[in-house]
LOKOL-773870 format. One record per residue (C-alpha): residue in three letters; y, z, x. Coordinates in Angstrom, 1 decimal. Example, Ala and Ser with C-alpha at 12.3 -4.5 7.8 and 13.67 -1.06 7.14 Angstrom:
2
   type       yy       zz       xx
    ALA     -4.5      7.8     12.3
    SER     -1.1      7.1     13.7
END
This chain:
157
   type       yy       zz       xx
    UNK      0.0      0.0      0.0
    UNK      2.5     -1.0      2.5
    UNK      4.8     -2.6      0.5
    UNK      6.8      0.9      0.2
    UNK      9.9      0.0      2.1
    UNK     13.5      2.0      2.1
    UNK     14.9     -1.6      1.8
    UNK     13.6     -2.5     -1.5
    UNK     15.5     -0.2     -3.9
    UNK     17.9      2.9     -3.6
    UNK     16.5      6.4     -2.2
    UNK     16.4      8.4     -5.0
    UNK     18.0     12.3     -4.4
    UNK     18.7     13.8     -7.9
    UNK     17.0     16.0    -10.3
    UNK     16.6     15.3    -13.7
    UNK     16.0     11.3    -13.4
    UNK     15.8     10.0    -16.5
    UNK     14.3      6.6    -17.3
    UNK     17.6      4.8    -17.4
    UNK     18.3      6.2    -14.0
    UNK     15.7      4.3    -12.1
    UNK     15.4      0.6    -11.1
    UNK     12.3     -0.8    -10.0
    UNK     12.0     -0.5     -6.0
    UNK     14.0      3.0     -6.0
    UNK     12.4      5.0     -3.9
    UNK     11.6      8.8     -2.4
    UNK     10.0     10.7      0.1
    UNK      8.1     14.0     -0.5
    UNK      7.8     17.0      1.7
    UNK      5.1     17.8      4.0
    UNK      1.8     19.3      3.0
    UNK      0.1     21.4      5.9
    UNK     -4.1     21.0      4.8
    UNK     -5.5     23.4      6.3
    UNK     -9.4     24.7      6.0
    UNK     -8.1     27.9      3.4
    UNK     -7.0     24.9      1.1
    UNK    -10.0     23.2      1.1
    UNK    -11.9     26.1      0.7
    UNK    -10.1     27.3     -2.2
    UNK    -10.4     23.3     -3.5
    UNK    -14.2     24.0     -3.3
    UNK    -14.0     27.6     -4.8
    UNK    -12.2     26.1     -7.5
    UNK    -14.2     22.9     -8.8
    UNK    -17.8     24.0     -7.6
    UNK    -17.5     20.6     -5.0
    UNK    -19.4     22.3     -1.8
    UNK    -20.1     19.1     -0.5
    UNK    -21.2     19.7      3.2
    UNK    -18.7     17.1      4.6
    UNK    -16.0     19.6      3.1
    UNK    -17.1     22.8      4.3
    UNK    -18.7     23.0      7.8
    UNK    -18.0     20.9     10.5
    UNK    -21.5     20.3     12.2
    UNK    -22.4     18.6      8.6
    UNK    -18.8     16.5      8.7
    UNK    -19.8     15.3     12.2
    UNK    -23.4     14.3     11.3
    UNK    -22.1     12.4      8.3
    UNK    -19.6     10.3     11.1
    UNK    -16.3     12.6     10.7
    UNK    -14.6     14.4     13.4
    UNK    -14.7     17.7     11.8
    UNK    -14.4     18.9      8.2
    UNK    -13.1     16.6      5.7
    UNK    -10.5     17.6      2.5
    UNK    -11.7     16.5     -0.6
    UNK    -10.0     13.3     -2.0
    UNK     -9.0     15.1     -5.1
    UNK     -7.7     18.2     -3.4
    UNK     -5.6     15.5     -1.5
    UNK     -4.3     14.1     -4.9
    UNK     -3.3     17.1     -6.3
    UNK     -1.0     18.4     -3.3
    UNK      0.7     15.0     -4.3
    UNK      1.1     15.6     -7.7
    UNK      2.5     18.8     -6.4
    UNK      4.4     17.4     -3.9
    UNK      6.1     14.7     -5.9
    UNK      7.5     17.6     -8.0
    UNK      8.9     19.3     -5.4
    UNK     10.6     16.5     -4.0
    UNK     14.4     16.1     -3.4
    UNK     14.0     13.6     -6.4
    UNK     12.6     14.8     -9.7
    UNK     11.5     13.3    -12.9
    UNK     12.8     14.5    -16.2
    UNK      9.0     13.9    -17.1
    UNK      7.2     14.6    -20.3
    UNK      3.6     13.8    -19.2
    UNK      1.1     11.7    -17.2
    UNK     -0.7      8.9    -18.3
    UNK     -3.2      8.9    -15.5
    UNK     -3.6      7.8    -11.8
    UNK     -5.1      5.2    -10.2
    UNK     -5.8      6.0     -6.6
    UNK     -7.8      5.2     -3.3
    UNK     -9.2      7.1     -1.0
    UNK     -8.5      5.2      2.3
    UNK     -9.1      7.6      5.4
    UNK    -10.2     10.4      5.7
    UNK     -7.8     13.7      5.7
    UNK     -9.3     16.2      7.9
    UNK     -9.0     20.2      8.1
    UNK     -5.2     20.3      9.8
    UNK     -3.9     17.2      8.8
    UNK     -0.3     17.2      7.0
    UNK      0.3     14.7      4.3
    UNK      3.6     13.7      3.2
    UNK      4.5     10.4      0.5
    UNK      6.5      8.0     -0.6
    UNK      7.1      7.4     -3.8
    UNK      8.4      4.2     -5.3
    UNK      8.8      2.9     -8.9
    UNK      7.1      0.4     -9.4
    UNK      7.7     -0.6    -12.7
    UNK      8.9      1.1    -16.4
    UNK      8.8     -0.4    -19.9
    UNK      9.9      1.3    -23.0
    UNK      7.8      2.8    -25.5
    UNK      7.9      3.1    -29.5
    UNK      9.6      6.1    -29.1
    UNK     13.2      5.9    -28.2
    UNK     13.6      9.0    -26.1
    UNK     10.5      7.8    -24.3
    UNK      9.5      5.5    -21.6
    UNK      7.5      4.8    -19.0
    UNK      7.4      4.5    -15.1
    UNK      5.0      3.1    -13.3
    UNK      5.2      4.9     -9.7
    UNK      3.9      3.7     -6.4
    UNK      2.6      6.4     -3.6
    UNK      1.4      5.8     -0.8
    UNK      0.9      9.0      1.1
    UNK      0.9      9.2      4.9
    UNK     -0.3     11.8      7.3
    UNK      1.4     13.0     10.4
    UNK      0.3     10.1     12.8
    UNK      1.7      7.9     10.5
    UNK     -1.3      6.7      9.1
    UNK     -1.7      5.7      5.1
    UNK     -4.3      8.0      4.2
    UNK     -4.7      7.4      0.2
    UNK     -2.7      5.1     -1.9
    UNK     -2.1      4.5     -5.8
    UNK     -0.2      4.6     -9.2
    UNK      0.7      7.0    -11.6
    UNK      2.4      6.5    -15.2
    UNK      4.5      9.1    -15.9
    UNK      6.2      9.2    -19.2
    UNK      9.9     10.4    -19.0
    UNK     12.6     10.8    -21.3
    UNK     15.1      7.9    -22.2
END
């Protein structure tokens, strides 16, 4: 998902956006995310997911990882959570659902960061509603994408 360039739109710095606000291209970054193995643990506490690539590193290794891996969803979330704690907020009502790869590997000690682009909006039925269409693709301290994807997000008009 490289097409996430500062060039294409405005960076986006207030809170509150509302769906008139945004033009397709705008664009934001999210804070850092340190993923360390008391995350992923707590992930795994959480949702019952104790596969072995997640929780020891001999087992990551023997599977062909480095060391311990962070579960793909875990990963997702922190965005979710990072997007709303971005410079740049939403005046959101709900999400319509993601759609989202898993591209490298994020290991125990990695730190994730994203961008955040729109992508594309339309209006709904409602007229205090409509709909954004955003871009992420998130990053991890070498620079590397790591997972890419869309979210709707249904915001007020």
């Amino acid at each position: 998902m490289n097409d996430i360039a500062p060039d294409t739109g405005r960076r986006l710095a207030a809170t509150g956006l509302r769906y008139e606000d945004v033009s397709i291209g705008d664009w934001f970054d999210t804070p850092a995310r340190h993923v360390g193995t008391e995350l992923i643990d707590a992930f795994a506490e959480l949702t019952g997911d104790r596969f072995e690539i997640h929780m020891d590193d001999d087992a990551a290794r023997a599977h062909g990882f480095p060391s311990r891996v962070a579960h793909g969803l875990l990963i997702l979330s922190l965005v979710d959570g990072l997007k709303n704690q971005a410079q740049a907020r939403f005046l959101a009502i709900a999400s319509l659902g993601w759609n989202f790869r898993f591209e490298r590997p994020i290991l125990a000690g990695d730190t994730i960061t994203a961008r955040v682009r729109i992508k594309d909006k339309r209006t709904t039925s409602r007229p205090d509603r409509g709909i954004l269409t955003l871009g992420f693709c998130v990053r991890k301290q070498t620079g590397e994408t790591v997972q890419s994807g869309e979210n709707q997000l249904i915001v007020y008009r």
